[in-house]
LUMKOL-751192 format. One record per residue: residue in one letter; z negated, x, y of N, C-alpha, C in turn. Coordinates in steps of 0.001 Angstrom, whole numbers, padded with zeros to 6 digits. Example, Ala and Ser with C-alpha at 12.3 -4.5 7.8 and 13.67 -1.06 7.14 Angstrom:
ATOM  residu      nup    neast   nnorth     caup   caeast  canorth      cup    ceast   cnorth
ATOM       a  -007800   013190  -005690  -007800   012300  -004500  -007800   013200  -003300
ATOM       s  -007080   012850  -002250  -007140   013670  -001060  -007870   012900   000030
***
This chain:
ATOM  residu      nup    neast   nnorth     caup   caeast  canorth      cup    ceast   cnorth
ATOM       x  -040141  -004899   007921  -041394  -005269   008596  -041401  -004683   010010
ATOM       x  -041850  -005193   010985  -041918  -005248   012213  -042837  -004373   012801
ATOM       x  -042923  -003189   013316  -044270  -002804   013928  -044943  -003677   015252
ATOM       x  -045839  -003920   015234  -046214  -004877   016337  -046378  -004018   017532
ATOM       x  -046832  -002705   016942  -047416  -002355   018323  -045790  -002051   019358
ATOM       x  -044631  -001494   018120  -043676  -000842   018693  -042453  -002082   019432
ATOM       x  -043029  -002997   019100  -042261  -004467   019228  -042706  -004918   020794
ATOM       x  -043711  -004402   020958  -044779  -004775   022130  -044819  -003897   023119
ATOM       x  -044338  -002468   022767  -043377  -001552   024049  -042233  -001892   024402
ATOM       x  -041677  -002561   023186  -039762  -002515   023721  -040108  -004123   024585
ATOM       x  -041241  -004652   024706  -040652  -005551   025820  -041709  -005670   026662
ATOM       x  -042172  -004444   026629  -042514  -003772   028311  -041544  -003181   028597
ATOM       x  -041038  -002333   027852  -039904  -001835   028293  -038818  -002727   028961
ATOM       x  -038687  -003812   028234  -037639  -005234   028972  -038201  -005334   030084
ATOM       x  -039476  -005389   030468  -040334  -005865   031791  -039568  -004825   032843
ATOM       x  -039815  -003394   032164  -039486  -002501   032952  -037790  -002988   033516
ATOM       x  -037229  -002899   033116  -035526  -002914   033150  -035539  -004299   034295
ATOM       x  -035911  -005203   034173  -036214  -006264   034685  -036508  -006305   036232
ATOM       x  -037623  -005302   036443  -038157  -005133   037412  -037527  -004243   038258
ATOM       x  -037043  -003120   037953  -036024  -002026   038246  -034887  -003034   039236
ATOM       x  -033856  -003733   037912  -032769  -004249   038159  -033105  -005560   039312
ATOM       x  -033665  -006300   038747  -034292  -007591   039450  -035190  -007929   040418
ATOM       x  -036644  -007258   040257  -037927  -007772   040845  -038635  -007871   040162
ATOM       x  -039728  -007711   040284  -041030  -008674   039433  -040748  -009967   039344
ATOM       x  -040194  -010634   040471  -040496  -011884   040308  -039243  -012507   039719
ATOM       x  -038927  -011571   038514  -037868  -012438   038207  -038024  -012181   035892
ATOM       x  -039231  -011026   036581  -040090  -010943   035349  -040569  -012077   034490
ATOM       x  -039879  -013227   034194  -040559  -014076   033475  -040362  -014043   031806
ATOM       x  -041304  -015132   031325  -041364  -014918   029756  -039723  -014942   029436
ATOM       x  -038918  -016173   029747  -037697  -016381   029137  -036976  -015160   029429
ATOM       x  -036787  -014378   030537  -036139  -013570   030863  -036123  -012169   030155
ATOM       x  -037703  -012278   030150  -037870  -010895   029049  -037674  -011329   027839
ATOM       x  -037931  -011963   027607  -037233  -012651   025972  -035975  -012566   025920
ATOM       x  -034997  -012735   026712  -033632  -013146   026793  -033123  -011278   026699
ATOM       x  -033740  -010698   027672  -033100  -009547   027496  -034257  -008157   026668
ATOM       x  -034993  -008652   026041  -034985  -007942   025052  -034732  -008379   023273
ATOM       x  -033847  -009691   023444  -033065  -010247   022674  -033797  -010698   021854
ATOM       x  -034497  -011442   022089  -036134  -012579   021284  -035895  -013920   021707
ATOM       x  -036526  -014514   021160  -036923  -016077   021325  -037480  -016152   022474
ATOM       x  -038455  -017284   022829  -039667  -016986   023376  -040413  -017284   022658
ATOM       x  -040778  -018079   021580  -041431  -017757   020470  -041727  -016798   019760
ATOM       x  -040656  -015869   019747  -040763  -014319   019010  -041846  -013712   019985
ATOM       x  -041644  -013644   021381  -042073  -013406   022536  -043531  -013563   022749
ATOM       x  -043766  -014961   022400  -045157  -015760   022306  -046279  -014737   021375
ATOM       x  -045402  -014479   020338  -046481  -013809   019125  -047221  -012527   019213
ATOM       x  -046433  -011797   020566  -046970  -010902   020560  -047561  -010415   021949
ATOM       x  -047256  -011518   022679  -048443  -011349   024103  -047962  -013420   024770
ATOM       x  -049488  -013597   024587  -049549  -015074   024779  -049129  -015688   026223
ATOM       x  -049428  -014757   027306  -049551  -015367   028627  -048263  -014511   029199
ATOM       x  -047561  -014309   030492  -046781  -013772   031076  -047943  -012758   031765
ATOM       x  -049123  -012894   032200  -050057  -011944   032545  -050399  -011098   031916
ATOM       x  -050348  -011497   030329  -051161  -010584   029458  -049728  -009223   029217
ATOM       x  -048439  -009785   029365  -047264  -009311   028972  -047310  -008479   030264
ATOM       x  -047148  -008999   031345  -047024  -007715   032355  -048308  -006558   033212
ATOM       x  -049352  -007553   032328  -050604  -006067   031961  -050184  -004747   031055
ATOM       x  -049517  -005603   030528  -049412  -004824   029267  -048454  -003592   029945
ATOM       x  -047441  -004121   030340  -046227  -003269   030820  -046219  -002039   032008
ATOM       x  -048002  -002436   032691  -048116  -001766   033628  -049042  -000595   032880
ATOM       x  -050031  -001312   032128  -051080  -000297   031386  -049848   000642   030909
ATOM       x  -048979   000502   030865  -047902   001012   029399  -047576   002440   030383
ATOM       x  -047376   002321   032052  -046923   003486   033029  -047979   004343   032908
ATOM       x  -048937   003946   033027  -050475   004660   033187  -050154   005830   031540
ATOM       x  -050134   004736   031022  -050453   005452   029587  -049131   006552   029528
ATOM       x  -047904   006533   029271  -047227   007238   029440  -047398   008365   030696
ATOM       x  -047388   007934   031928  -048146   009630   032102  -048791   010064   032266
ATOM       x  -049797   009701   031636  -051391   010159   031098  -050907   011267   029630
ATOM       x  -050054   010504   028979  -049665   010987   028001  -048856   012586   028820
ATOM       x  -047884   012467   029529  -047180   013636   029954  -047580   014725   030201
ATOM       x  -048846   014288   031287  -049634   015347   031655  -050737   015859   031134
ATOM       x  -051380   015305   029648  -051726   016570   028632  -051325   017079   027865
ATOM       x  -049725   016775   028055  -048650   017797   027205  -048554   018837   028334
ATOM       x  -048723   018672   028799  -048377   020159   030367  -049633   021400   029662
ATOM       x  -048485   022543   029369  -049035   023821   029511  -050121   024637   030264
ATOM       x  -051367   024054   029788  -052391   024694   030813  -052494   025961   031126
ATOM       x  -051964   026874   030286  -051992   028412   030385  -051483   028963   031815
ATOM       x  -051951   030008   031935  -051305   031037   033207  -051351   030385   034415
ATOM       x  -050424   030564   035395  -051299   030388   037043  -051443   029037   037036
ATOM       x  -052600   028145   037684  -052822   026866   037864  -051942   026333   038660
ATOM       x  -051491   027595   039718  -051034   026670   040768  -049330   026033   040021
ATOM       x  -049293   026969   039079  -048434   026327   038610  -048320   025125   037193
ATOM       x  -049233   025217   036922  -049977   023971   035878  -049930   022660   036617
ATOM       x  -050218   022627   038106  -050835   021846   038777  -049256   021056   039381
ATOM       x  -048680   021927   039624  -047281   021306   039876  -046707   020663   038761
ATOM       x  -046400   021732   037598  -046021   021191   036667  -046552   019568   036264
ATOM       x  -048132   019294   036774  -048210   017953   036120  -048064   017325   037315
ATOM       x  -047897   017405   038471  -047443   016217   039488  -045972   015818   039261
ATOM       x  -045081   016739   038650  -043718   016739   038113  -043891   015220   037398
ATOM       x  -044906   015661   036556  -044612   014171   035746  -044850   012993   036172
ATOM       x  -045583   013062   037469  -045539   011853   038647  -044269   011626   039361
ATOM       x  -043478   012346   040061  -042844   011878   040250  -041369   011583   040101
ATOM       x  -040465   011303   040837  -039394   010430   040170  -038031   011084   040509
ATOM       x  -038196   012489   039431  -037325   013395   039289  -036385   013279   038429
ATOM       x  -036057   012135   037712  -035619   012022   036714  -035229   010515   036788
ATOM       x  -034662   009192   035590  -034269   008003   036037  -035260   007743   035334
ATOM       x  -035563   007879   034132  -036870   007511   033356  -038262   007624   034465
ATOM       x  -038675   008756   035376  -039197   008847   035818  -039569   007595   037263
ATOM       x  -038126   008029   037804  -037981   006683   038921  -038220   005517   038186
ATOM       x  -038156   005083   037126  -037611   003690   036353  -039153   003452   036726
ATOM       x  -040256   004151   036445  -041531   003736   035829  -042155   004329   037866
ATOM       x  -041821   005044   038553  -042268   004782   039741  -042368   003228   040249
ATOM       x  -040483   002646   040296  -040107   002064   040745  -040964   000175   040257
ATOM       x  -041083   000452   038961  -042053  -000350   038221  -043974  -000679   038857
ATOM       x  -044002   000761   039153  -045664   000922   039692  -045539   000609   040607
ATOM       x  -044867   000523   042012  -045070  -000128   043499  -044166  -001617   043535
ATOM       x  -043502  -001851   042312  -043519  -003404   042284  -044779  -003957   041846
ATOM       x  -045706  -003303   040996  -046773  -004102   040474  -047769  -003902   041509
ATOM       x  -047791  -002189   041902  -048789  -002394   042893  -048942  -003413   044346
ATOM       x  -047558  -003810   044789  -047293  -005072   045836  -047954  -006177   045473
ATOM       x  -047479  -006309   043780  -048070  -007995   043582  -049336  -007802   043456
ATOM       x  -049905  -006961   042749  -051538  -007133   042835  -052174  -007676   044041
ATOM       x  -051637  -007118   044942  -052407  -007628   046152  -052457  -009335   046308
ATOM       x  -051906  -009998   045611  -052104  -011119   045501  -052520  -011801   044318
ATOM       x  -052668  -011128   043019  -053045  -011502   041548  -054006  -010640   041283
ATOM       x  -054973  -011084   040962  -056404  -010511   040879  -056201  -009909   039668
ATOM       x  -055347  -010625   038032  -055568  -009958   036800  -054732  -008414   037386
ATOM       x  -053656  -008704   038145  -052886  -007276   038136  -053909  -006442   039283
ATOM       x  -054667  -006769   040257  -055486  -006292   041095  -056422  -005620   040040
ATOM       x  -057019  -005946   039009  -057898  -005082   038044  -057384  -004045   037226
ATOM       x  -056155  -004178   036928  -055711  -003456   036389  -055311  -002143   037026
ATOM       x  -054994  -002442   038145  -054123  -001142   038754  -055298  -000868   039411
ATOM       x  -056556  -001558   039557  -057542  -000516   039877  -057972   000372   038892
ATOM       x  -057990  -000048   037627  -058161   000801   036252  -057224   001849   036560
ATOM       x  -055961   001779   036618  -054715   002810   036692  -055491   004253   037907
ATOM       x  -055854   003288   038372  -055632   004333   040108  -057443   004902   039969
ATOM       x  -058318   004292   039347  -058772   005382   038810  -058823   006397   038102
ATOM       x  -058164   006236   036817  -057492   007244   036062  -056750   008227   036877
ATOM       x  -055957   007845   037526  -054922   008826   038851  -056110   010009   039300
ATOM       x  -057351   009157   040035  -058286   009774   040888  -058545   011043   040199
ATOM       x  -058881   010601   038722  -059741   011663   038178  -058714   012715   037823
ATOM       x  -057514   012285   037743  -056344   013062   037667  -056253   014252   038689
ATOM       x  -056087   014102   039866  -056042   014558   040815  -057136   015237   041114
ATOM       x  -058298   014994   040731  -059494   015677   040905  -059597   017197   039762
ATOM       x  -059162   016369   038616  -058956   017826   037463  -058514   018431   038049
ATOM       x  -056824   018498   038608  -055945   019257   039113  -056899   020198   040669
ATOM       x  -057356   019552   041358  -057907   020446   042278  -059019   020928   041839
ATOM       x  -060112   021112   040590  -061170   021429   039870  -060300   022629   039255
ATOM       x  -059021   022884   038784  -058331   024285   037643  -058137   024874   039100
ATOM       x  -057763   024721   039913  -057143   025441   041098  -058609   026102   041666
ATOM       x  -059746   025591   041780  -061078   025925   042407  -061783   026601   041739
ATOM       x  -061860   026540   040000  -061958   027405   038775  -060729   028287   038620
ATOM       x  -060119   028751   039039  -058794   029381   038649  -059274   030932   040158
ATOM       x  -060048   030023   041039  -060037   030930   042387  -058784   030794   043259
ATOM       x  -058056   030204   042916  -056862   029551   043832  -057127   028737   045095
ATOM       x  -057669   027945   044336  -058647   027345   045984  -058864   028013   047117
ATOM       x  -058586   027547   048168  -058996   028545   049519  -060652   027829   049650
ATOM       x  -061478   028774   049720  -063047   028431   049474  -063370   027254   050517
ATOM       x  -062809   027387   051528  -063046   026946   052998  -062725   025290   052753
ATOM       x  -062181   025044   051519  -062028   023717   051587  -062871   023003   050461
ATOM       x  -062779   021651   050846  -064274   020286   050018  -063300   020063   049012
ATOM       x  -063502   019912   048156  -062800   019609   046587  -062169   017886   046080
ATOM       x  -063017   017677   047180  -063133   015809   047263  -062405   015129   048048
ATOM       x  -062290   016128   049588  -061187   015923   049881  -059718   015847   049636
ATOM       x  -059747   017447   048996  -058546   017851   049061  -058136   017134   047580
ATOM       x  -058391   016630   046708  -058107   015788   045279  -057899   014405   046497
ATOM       x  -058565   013851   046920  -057794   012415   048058  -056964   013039   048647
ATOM       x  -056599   013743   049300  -055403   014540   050373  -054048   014700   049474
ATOM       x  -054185   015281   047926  -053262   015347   047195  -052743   014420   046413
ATOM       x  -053536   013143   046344  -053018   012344   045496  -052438   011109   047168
ATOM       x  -053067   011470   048119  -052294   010565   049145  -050994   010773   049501
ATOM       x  -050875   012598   049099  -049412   012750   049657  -048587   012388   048428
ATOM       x  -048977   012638   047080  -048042   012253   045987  -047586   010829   046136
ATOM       x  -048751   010280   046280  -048113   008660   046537  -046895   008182   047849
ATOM       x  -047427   009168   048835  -046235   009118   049538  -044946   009420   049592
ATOM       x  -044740   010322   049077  -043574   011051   048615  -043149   009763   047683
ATOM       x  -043577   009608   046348  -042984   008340   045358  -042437   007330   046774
ATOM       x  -043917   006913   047109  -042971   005815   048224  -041772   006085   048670
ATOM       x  -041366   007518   049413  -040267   008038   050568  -039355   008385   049286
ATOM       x  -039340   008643   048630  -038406   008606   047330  -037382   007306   046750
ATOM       x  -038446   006895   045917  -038043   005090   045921  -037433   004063   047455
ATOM       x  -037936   003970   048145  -037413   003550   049598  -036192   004155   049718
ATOM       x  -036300   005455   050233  -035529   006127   050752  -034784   007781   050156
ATOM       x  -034463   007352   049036  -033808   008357   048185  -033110   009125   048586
ATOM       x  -031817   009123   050155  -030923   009560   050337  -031531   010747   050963
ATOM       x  -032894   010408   051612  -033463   011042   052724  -034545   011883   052068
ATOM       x  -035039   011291   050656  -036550   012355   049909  -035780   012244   048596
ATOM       x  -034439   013030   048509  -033888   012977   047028  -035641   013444   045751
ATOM       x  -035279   013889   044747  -036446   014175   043968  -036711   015710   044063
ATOM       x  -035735   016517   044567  -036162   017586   044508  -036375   018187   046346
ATOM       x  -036505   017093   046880  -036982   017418   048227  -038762   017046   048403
ATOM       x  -038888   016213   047339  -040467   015546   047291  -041196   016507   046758
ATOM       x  -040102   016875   045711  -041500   018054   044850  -041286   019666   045772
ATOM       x  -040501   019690   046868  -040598   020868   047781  -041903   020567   048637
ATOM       x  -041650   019290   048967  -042648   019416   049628  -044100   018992   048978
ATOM       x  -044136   018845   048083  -045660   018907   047348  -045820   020813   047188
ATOM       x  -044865   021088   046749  -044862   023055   046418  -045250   023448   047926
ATOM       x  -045259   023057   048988  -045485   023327   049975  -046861   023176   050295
ATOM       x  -047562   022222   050115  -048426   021987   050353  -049798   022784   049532
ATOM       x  -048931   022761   048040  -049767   023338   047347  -050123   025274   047535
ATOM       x  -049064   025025   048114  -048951   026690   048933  -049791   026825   049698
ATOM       x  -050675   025906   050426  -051190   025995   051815  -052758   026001   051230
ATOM       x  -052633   025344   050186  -054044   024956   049858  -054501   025987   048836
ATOM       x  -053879   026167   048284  -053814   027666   047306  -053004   028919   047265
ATOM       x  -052945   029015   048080  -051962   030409   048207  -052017   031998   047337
ATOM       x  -050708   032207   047329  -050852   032998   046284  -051345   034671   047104
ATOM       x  -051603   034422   048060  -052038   035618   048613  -053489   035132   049395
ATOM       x  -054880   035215   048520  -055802   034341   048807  -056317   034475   050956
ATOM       x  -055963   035462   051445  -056107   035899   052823  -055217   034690   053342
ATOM       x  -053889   034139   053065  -053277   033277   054100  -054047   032118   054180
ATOM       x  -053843   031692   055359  -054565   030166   055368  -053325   029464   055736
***
């Protein structure tokens, strides 16, 4: 017997591989059918539309590291909690890149497909509030340098994470993965320092 639900990752997961190797736009039903070794009938049964299939595949990034980052060790210094879960943002790893590289193909097309335009606004709120926890343990922790707005600096940190993914993905040779997360440790240095007097 078939699990449906687990039948219905492995070809997001095809979406994923697809998109990586190919494009989105090469994301179609037959294709993901073809290479996650289905019909398209098999295909059909378990997500009806090619929209509903690559909703699915994008909700699927969200959810996975949503999932990562409440496995992250909240204990002991934030500032290092706080890294630890941007780790799981970015694309330090191939699994990691795989599912970056996945999120700014979908996030491109949205801008022209309204079902994927709703969705990744769902995503990128989830992110927000993400980013907002993370600067809320640092401000409860007393890590926070007082002098700064909380609202800002949760937009300031999730603008540079996204950038970095971008300068990563683009340009790997130049923001390998462990040059992105230097410079997030950098930043997070500035904003929380471990000697609360530096600014």
């Amino acid at each position: 017997m078939v699990d449906a639900e687990a039948r219905r990752t492995e070809l997001a997961e095809a979406v994923w591989r697809i998109v990586v190797r190919d494009g989105l736009e090469q994301a179609s039903v037959r294709n993901v059918a073809r290479e996650a070794g289905l019909s398209m009938g098999s295909l059909r049964h378990y997500f009806a539309t090619q929209s509903e299939l690559l909703g699915f595949a994008l909700r699927l990034v969200g959810d996975r590291i949503e999932a990562r980052l409440r496995a992250v060790d909240l204990t002991g210094d934030q500032r290092r909690v706080v890294l630890a879960m941007i780790d799981e943002m970015l694309p330090l790893d191939r699994r990691r890149r795989g599912e970056c590289e996945v999120w700014l193909a979908f996030t491109a097309r949205a801008v022209v497909e309204p079902n994927l335009a709703s969705l990744r606004a769902e995503i990128d709120a989830r992110l927000v509030e993400a980013f907002q926890m993370m600067i809320r343990r640092l401000a409860d922790s007393g890590a926070l340098r007082p002098d700064l707005d909380q609202t800002v600096e949760a937009e300031r940190l999730y603008a540079l994470v996204d950038g970095v993914i971008l300068h990563a993905v683009l340009r790997p040779s130049r923001m390998p993965g462990a040059a992105g997360r230097a410079v997030v440790a950098a930043h997070l240095a500035r904003i929380a320092p471990s000697d609360p007097g530096v600014a």
